[in-house]
C-alpha positions in Angstrom: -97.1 -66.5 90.9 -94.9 -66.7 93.7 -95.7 -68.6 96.6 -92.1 -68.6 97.5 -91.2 -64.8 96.0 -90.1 -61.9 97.5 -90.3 -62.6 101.5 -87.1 -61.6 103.7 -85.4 -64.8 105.7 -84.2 -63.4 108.6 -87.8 -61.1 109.6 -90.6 -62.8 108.0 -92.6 -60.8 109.4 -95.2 -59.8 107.3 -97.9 -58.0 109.3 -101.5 -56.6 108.2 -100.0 -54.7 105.1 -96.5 -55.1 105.9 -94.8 -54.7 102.5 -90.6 -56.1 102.1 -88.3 -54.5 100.4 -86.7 -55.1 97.0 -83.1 -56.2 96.4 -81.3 -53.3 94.2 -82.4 -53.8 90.6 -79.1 -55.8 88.8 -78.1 -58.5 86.4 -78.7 -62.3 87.8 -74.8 -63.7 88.7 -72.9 -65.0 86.9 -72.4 -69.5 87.3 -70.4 -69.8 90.0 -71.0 -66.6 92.0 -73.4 -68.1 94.0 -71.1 -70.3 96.1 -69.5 -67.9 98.0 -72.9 -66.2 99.1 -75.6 -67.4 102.1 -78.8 -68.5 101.5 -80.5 -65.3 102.6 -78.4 -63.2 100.2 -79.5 -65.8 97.3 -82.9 -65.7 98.3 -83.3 -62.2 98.1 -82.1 -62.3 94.5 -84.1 -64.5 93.6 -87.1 -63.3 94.9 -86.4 -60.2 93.2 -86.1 -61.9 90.2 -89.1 -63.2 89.9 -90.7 -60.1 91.2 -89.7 -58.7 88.0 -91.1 -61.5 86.0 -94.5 -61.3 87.7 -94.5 -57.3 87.0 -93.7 -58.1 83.2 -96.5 -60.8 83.2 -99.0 -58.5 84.6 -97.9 -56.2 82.5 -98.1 -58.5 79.3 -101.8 -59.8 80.4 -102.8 -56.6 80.7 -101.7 -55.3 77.3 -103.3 -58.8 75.9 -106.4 -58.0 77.5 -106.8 -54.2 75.7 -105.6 -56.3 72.5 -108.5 -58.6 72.6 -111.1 -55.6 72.7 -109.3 -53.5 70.2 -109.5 -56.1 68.1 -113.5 -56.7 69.0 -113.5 -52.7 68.7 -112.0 -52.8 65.1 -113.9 -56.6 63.9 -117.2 -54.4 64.8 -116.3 -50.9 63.0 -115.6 -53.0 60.1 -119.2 -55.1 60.3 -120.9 -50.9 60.4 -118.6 -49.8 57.7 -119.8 -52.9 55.4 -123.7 -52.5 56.1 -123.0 -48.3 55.1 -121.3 -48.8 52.1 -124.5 -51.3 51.2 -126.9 -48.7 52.1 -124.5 -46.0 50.3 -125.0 -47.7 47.1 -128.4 -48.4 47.3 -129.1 -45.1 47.8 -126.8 -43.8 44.7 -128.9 -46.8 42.6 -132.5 -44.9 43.8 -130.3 -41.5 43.3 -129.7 -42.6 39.7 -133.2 -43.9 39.1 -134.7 -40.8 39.5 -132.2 -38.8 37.5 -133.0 -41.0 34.7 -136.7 -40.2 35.4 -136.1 -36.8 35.4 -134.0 -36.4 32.2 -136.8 -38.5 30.5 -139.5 -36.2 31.5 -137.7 -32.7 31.2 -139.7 -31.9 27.8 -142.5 -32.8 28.9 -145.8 -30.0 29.8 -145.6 -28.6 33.6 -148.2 -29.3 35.9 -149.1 -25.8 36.1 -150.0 -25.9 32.4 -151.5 -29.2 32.4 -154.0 -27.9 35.3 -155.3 -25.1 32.9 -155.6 -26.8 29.9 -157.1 -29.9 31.9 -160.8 -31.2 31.2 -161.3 -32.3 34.8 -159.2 -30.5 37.4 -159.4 -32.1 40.1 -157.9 -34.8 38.1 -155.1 -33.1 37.4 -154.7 -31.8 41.2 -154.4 -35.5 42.5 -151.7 -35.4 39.7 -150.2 -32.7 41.3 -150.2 -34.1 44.3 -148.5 -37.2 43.6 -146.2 -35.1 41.1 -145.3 -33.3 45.1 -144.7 -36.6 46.7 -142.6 -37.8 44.0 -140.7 -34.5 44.4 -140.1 -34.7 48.1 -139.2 -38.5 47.5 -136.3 -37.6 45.6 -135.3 -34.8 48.0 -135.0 -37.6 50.2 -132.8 -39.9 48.5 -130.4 -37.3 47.8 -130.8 -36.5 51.6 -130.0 -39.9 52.3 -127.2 -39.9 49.5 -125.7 -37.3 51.1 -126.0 -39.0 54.3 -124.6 -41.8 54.1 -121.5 -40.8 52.2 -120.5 -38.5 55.5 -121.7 -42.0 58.1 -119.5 -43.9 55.6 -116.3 -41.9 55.8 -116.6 -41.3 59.3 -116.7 -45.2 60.2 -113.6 -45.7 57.4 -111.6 -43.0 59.6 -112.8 -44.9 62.4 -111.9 -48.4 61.4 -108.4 -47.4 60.5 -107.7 -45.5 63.6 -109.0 -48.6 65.3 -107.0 -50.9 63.6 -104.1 -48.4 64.1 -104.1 -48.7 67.8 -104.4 -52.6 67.2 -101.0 -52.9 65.2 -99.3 -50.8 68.2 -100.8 -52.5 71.0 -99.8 -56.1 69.1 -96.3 -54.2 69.1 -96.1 -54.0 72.5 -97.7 -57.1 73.7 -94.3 -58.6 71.8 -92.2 -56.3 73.4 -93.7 -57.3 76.8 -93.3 -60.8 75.9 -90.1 -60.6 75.2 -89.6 -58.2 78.7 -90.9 -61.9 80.4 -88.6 -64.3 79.1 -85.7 -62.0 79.6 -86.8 -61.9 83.2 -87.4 -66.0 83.5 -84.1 -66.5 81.7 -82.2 -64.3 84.6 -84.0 -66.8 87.4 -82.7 -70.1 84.9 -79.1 -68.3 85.0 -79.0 -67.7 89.1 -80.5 -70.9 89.6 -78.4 -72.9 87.1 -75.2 -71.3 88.9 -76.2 -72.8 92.4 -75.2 -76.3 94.1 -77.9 -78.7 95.1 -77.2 -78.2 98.8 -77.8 -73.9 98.3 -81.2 -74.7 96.3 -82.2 -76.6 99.4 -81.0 -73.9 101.8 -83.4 -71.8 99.7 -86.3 -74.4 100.6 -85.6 -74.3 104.1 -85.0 -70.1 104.3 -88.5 -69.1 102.4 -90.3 -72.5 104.9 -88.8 -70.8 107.9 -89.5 -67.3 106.5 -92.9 -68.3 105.4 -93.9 -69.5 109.2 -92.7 -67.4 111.3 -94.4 -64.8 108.7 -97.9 -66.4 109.3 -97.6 -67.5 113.1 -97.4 -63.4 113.4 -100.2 -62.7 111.7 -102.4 -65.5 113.2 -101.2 -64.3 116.4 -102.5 -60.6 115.6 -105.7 -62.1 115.6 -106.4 -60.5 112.0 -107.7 -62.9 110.8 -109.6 -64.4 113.9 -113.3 -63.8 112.6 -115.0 -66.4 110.6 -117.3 -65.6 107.7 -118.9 -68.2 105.4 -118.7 -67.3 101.4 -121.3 -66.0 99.1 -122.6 -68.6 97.1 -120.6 -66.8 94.0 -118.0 -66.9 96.3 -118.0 -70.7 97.2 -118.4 -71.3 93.2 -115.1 -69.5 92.7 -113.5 -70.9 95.2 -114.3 -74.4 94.8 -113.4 -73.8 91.0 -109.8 -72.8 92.6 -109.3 -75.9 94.0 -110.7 -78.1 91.5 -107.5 -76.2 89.8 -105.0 -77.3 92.4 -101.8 -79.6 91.0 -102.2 -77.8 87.8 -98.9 -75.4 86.5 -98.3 -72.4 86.6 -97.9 -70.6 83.1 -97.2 -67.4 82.6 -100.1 -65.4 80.3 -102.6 -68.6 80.4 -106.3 -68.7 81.6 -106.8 -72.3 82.1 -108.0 -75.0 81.4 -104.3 -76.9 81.6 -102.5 -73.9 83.5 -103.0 -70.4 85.2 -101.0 -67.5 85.9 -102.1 -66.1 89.7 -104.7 -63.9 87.7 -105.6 -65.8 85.2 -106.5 -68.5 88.0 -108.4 -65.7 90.0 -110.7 -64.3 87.1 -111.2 -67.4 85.7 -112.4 -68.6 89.2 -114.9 -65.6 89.1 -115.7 -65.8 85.3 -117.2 -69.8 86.6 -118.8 -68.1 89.6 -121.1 -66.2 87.3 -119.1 -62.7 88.2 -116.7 -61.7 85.5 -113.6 -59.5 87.3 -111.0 -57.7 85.3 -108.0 -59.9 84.4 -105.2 -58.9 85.9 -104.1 -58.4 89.8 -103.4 -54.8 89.2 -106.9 -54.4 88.0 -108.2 -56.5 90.3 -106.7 -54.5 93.3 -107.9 -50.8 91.3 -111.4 -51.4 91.0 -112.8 -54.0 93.0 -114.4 -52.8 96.2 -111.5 -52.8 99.4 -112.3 -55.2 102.5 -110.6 -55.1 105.3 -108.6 -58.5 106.1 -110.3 -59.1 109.8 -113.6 -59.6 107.6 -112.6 -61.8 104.6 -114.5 -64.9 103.5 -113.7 -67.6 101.5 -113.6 -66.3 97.8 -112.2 -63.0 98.1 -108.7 -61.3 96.7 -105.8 -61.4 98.4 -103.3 -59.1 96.7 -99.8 -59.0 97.5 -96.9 -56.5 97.0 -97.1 -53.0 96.7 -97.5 -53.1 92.7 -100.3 -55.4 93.3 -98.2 -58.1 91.6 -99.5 -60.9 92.8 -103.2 -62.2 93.5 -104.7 -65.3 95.4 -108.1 -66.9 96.8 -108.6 -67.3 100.3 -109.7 -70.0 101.1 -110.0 -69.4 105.3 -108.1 -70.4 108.4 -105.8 -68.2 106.8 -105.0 -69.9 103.7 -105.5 -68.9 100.3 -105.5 -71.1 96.8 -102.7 -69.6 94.8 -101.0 -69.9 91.3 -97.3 -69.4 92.8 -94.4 -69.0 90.1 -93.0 -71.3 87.0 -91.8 -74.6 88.3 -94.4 -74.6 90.5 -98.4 -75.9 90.8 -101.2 -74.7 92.2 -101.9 -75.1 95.6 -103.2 -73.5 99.1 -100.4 -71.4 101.3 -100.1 -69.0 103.8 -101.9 -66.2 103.5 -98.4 -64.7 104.8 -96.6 -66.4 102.2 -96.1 -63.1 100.2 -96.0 -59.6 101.1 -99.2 -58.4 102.1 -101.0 -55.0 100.3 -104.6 -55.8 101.0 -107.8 -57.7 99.7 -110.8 -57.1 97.7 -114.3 -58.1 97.1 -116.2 -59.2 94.0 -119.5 -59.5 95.4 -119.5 -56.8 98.3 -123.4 -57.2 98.1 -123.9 -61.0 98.2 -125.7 -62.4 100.9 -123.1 -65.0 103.1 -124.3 -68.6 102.8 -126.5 -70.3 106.1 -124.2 -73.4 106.0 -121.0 -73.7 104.0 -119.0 -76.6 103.7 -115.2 -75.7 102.9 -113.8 -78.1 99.7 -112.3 -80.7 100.3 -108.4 -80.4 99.6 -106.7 -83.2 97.7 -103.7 -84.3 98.8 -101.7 -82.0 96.5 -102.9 -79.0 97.9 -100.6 -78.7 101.2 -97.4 -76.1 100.9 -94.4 -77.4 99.8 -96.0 -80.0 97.5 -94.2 -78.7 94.6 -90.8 -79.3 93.8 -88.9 -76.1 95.1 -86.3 -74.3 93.1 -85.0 -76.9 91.5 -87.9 -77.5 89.5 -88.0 -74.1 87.7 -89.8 -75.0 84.7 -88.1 -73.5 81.2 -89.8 -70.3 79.8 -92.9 -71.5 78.0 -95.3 -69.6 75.4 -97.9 -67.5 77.0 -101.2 -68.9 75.6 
């Protein structure tokens, strides 16, 4: 999300993690509040706005994600659970065999007695000795009777407190669901209560904000070294932009639209190199690199909630799911709030020749069509 959130008009300066800071939290205006305020001060609403929508998204993935194992988690206790109650009663059928073998034989002569009274003894011994196995058989079964009672209960209290944490975590994947469309609907309101020519003062602020932003950092010479990808990093990568015109939906994973993370992981899922699925993940456990060494392929993660997640894609652009209303496309790398970047191959071996992917003619910044494009809230997939 949000090629065009959360960066400050007037500064744009967003130097090697340079973070900006948030508008105070509030309710969006009211229609017709917005004409009496400058572009700047609307911009920083709105950025905030969405800010909070990308938080609740990332919030909502992740909650989706730990959903989709629980439910793995409880599909699988429930496979164990089905095999031990089939062994369980196979074992109380061999159980009640041999206590219908044992109640048929109860008045019959022991095997000490038959041994004395028996014509050839070592006859009877063998009979002994099977009499012994046939004992410790049943020792066993009741062993195993016993057994798999206590395996049984134990996956039963297992499968329900698995199931348990399902029903909540379902609970609050709605309750985050809802937490995004509340947030969207605010960005519909403030944008619903603005003029055509403020909308387009918006375009032009975040453009001007968005250059003089990246002319810094180019000029820092951060991001002067050149480094050819992996080849697990030019897979993902040229997956990316394969993806580019495409919209951005909040909560998808392709193949019609992406979210910033579901565009990332899925990018790296084709690569061959599953990555955790959201940006905050990402960020958290991924290895760090520092953004004077990136290659084509890594993370760029913006904000300091690690909101916001693209592909860079070199020459100090990146491939980036922005926001709703919008499509993907290649940016800035300065056009969000820089926290840092990460690596999912840190121990790949850099390609001898690269080619970079050719761009189609979508993929330039400010293809989409601004603010006043802001698609309505749609279902997460």
């Amino acid at each position: 999300m949000s090629g065009r959130l959360l960066r400050l008009v007037c500064t744009g300066a967003v130097a090697v993690g340079a973070l900006l800071p948030s508008a105070p939290a509030g309710a969006a205006p009211e229609p017709g509040q917005g004409s009496e305020r400058s572009a700047a001060s609307l911009l920083t609403d709105l950025q905030r706005l969405y800010r909070d929508a990308e938080r609740a998204t990332e919030a909502y993935n992740g909650t989706a994600e730990k959903l989709k194992e629980q439910r793995a988690e409880v599909a699988r206790l429930d496979a164990r659970l089905a095999r031990a109650r089939l062994s369980l009663e196979d074992s109380r059928g061999a159980a009640g065999r041999l206590a219908r073998q044992q109640y048929q034989s109860a008045d019959e002569i022991s095997p000490y007695v038959r041994l004395l009274l028996a014509r050839d003894p070592q006859h009877a011994l063998d009979q002994g000795h099977l009499i012994g196995q046939l004992s410790l058989e049943r020792a066993a079964t009741v062993r195993r009777v016993a057994g798999g009672e206590k395996r049984a209960d134990a996956l039963a209290r297992a499968a329900r407190k698995a199931l348990d944490g399902q029903l909540a975590l379902a609970a609050r994947q709605k309750k985050e669901q809802d937490e995004v469309r509340e947030r969207l609907d605010d960005v519909q309101r403030l944008l619903a209560s603005l003029t055509a020519d403020q909308i387009a003062g918006l375009d032009r602020a975040e453009r001007s904000g968005t250059a003089a932003a990246q002319k810094k950092i180019m000029a820092s010479g951060a991001l002067s070294s050149v480094r050819p990808p992996t080849r697990e990093g030019e897979e993902a990568l040229r997956y990316a932009v394969e993806q580019i015109g495409k919209p951005y939906e909040w909560g998808a994973e392709g193949p019609k639209a992406y979210d910033c993370s579901g565009l990332t992981s899925q990018a790296w899922e084709r690569a061959g190199r599953p990555i955790p699925r959201t940006s905050q993940e990402q960020w958290a456990e991924l290895p760090r690199v520092p953004l004077d060494e990136l290659r084509p392929g890594d993370l760029v993660v913006y904000f300091p909630e690690a909101t916001h997640v693209a592909l860079y894609l070199g020459d100090g652009m990146v491939v980036q799911a922005p926001r709703p209303g919008a499509r993907i496309k290649v940016s800035p790398i300065a056009a969000n709030p820089l926290l840092g970047a990460v690596r999912p191959d840190p121990g790949g071996e850099p390609l001898r020749h690269y080619a970079p992917p050719k761009l189609p003619e979508e993929a330039a910044e400010g293809s989409d069509e601004g603010y006043a494009s802001a698609a309505p809230v749609t279902e997460a997939r």
